[in-house]
N, C-alpha and C positions, 0 to 999 in steps of 0.2 A: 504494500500500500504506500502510495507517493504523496506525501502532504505536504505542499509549496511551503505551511507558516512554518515548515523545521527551517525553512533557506531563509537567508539573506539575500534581496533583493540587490543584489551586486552582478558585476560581467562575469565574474569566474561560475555563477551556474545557469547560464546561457548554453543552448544547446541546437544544434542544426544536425539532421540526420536523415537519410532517404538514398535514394537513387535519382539521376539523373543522366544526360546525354553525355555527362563528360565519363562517367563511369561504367555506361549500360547500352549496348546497342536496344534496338527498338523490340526487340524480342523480349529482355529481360525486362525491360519498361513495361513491356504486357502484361507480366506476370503479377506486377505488382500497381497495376491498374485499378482503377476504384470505382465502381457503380455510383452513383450519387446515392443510394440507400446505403451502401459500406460507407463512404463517404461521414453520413450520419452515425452511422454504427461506431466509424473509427471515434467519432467525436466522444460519443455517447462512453464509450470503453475511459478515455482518458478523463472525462467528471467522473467517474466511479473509480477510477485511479486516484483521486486526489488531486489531479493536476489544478493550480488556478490560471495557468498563464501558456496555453495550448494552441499553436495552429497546425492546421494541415492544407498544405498545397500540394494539387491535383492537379496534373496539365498534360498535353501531349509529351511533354521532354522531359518530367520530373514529378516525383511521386515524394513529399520533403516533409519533414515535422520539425518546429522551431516550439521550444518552448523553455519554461524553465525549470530545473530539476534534473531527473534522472534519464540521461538516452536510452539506458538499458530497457527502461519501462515503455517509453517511446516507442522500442522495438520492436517488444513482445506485443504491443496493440495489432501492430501495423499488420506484421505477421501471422497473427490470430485472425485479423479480418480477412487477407486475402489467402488465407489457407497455403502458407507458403512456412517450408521448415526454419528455422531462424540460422541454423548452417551456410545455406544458398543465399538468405538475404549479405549474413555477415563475406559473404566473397564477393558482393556487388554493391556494397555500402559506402558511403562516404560519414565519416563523425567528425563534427569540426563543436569545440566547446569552448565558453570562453568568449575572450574578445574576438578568435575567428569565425566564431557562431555569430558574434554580433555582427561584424563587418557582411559575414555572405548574406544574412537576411537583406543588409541597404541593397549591397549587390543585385540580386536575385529582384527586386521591387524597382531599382531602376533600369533593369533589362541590361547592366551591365553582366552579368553571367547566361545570358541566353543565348541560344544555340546560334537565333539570329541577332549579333547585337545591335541590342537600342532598340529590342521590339517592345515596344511601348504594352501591345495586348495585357502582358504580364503584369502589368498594374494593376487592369482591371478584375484578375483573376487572384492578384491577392490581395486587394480588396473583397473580393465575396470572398475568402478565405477567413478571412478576418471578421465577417459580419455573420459568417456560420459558428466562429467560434462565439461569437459577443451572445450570440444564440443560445449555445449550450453551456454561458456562464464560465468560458475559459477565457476571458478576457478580462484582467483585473485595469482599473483606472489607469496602473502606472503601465502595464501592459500598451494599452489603449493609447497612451502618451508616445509612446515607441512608436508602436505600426500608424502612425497620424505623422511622424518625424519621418520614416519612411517616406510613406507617401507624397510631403513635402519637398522630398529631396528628389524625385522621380520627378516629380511639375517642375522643380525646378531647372533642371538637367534639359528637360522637353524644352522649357520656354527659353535660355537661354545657348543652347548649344545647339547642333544640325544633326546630333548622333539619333534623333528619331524621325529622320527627312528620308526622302527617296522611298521607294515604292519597293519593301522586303518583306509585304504581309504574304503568307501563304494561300490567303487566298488566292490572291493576286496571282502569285508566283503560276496559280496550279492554269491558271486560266490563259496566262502566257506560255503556259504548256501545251496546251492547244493549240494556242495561234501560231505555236513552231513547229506541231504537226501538221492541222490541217488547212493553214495560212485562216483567209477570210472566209473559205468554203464554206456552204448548208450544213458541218456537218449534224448527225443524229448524236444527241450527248443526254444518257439516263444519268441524273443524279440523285443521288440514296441519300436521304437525314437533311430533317432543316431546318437543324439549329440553329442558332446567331451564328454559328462558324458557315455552315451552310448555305444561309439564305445572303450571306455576304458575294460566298460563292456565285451561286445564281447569277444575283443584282453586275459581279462585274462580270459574269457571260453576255447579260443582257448588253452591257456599256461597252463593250472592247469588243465580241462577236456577237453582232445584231442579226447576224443570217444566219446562227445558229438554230437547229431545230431541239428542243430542250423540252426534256420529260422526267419532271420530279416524283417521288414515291419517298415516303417516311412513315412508319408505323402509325400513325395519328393522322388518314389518309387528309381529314378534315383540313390538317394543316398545310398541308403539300395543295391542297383544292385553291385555298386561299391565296398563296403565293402566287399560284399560276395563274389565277385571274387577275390576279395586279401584275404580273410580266409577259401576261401572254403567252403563258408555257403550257404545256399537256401533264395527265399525271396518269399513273396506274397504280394498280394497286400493288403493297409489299409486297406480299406473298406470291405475285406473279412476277419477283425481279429475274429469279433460277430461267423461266420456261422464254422469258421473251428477253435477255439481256440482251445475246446474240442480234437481236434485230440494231442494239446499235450499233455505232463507230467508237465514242468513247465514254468511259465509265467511271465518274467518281465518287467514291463513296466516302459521305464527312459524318455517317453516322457509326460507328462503333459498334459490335455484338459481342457477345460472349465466345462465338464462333466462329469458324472461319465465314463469311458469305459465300464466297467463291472457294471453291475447293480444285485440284486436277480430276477428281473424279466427277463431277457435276459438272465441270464446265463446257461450253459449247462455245467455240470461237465465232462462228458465222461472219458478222462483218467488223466483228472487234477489233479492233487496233493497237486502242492505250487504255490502259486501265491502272488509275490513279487513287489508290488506296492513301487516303488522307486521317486516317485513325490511329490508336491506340487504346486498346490491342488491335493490333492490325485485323483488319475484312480478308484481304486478297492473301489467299495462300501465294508466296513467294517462286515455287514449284510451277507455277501454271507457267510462266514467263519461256522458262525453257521447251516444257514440253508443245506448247502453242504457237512458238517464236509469236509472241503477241508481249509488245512492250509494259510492262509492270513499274511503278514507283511509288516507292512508300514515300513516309513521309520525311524523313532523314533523305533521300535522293532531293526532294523539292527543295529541301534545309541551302542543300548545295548550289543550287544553281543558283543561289542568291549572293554570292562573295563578291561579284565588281563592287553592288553597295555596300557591302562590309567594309571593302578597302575605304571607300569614301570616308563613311564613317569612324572609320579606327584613328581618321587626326583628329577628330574631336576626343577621344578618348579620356586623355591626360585631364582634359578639363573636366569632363562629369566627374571621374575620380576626386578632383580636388572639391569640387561641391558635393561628393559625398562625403568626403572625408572632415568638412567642414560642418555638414549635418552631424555627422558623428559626433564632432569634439563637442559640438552644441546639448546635446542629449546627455553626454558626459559629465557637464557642468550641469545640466541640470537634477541628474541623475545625486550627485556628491547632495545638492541642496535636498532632492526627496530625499534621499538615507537618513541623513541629518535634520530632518523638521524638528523633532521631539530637543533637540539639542537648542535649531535657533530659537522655537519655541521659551526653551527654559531662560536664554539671553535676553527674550525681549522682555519677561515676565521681571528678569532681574532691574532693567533698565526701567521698567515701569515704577517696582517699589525705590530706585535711586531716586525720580522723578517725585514721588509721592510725599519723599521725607525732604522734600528742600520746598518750603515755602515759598521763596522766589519763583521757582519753575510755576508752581501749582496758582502763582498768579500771572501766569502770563496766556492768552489767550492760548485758545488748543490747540488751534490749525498750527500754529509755530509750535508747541511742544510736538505733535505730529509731526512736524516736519522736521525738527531734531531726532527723536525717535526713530525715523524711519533712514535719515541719515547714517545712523551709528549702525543699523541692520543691515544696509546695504551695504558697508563695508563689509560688517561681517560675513556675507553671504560670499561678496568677492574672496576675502580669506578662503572660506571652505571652497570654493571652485578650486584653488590653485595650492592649496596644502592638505594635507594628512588633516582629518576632524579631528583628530586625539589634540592635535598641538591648538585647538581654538576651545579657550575658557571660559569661563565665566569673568575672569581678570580681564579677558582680551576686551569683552564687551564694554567694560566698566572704562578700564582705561581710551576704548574711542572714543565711548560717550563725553569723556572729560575733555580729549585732545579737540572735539570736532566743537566743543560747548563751553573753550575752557572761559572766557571773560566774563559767560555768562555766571558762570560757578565760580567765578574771584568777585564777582559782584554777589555773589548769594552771601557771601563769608561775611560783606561787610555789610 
């Protein structure tokens, strides 16, 4: 059982743990893939763990737990939920704790650790990350104060530098995949799942291949209906993706199953071409590619063909680092003053009864003892940003209050 009030709210038990692109090709990503009902589950396991300070981020390229406390515990969630031995997870696992847990979360929020850098999406994905845990009560105030600093440093990075310009969304990416097969041609293009990932899809077939002919199906036919009648697309039904794929040219699929969709034993090439498996866990068995010579890409192939923007982007680099690195030391000072409330707390309380036993002070209007008061705090607070709290006293307080007030207190004496 993991109960956060044993820790101290410090960087040393900061914790970052998962799988990702730099450690996991897209298979082993699978493995440890999350339903949005696991998703919940995971959450729901780590409240009942004790945790108070829990996220979990889900994405195509990273499966990650950031919290505070214990990774071991962390582990055993993750691996309970997706039914995976904790042997297999520990040889595909990355553990960073500490202040390099702290650093990879800004990372990882400003899309500076993403497969593709400076993809912005990642923001938005750990944001609902963050407002599922706020959900399940793994979100404490000072928690909340971090992943908001995050956040901040992401917008900032965006607004001030060009490391999130130029056109490296995979949606995009998959769509100019087409247009380098089948130029501007009619072709027949069935697309599977339509999500926001999805319906993005769509919208830039619609804008980049207008004489495209375009036939959506997604579980929720209802939904798939609606789309096409706002882009002028055809639909059929799921369940018939197997028996009519074949009738088209090309095939993307952005919704995700438990199963392969596309199998070598199921499949029929008929007038197939490319099929553009954009999930995790991957749809398109990998095998069909050879046995069909019918072109196959996962979503790690799309990853690639986006590096001229990469280059672009990597001279901005230096500078989002240092505006993160600047958020950081900002959370840091802030971070020193929340440890230590209970301390300035006890300094101002001091300063109040010095205030209280000197009649001079106690007739001087309040707004100016206020303004004295708060003088001598702020110092102290600067102290604690940039020293060890052991070395700031009650002495320390006494002695500003005098140095910052002292003519007023040579007048009190006389």
């Amino acid at each position: 059982m993991q109960n956060n009030k044993d820790f101290q709210l410090s960087l040393s038990q900061y914790f970052a743990i998962g799988v990702n692109f730099k450690n996991s090709d897209i298979s082993i990503r699978s493995d440890f893939s999350l339903s949005e009902e696991q998703q919940l589950q995971c959450l729901q396991m780590a409240t009942k763990a004790g945790f108070n300070d829990f996220i979990l981020l889900h994405t195509c390229n990273r499966t990650e737990m950031y919290g505070i406390g214990e990774p071991q515990i962390a582990k055993e969630i993750l691996c309970e939920t997706v039914n995976q031995p904790i042997d297999f997870f520990d040889e595909q696992q990355f553990v960073k704790t500490g202040q390099e847990a702290f650093e990879h979360i800004f990372s990882v929020a400003a899309g500076l650790d993403s497969q593709i850098l400076g993809d912005y999406e990642v923001l938005g994905q750990f944001k609902t990350a963050c407002k599922n845990s706020k959900k399940n009560n793994l979100m404490s105030p000072y928690f909340e104060r971090l992943t908001n600093t995050c956040v901040q440093s992401s917008k900032e990075i965006k607004t001030n530098t060009d490391l999130s310009k130029g056109t490296v969304s995979v949606s995009f990416a998959a769509v100019e995949e087409l247009m380098n097969k089948f130029g501007k041609n009619p072709v027949k293009v069935l697309l599977v799942g339509i999500g926001s990932f999805g319906q993005n899809v769509a919208k830039n077939i619609k804008t980049y291949l207008p004489n495209a002919v375009v036939t959506l199906t997604n579980r929720t036919i209802a939904k798939a209906e609606k789309l096409a009648l706002e882009l002028g697309y055809n639909t059929i039904a799921y369940n018939d993706i197997t028996s009519k794929a074949k009738e088209f040219e090309a095939i993307l699929v952005c919704a995700g199953a438990n199963n392969f969709l596309f199998t070598k034993e199921i499949f029929e090439k008929g007038n197939i071409e490319l099929l553009l498996d954009l999930t995790v866990p991957q749809s398109i068995e990998p095998l069909i590619a050879q046995a069909f010579e019918v072109e196959v890409m996962s979503l790690d192939d799309i990853s690639k063909l986006l590096d001229k923007t990469l280059e672009k982007r990597k001279f901005f680099l230096p500078l989002a680092k240092e505006i993160v690195s600047k958020n950081i030391a900002e959370f840091e000072e802030w971070l020193k003053v929340y440890l230590n409330r209970d301390k300035i707390l006890q300094l101002k309380n001091t300063l109040l009864s010095i205030m209280n036993q000197c009649p001079h002070l106690m007739e001087m209007d309040i707004a100016k003892r206020n303004k004295m008061m708060n003088v001598a705090i702020n110092q102290l607070v600067q102290d604690i940003k940039q020293k060890p709290a052991e070395e700031i006293s009650v002495e320390h307080a006494v002695q500003y209050f005098i140095q910052i007030n002292h003519s007023i207190l040579v007048d009190a004496k006389h």
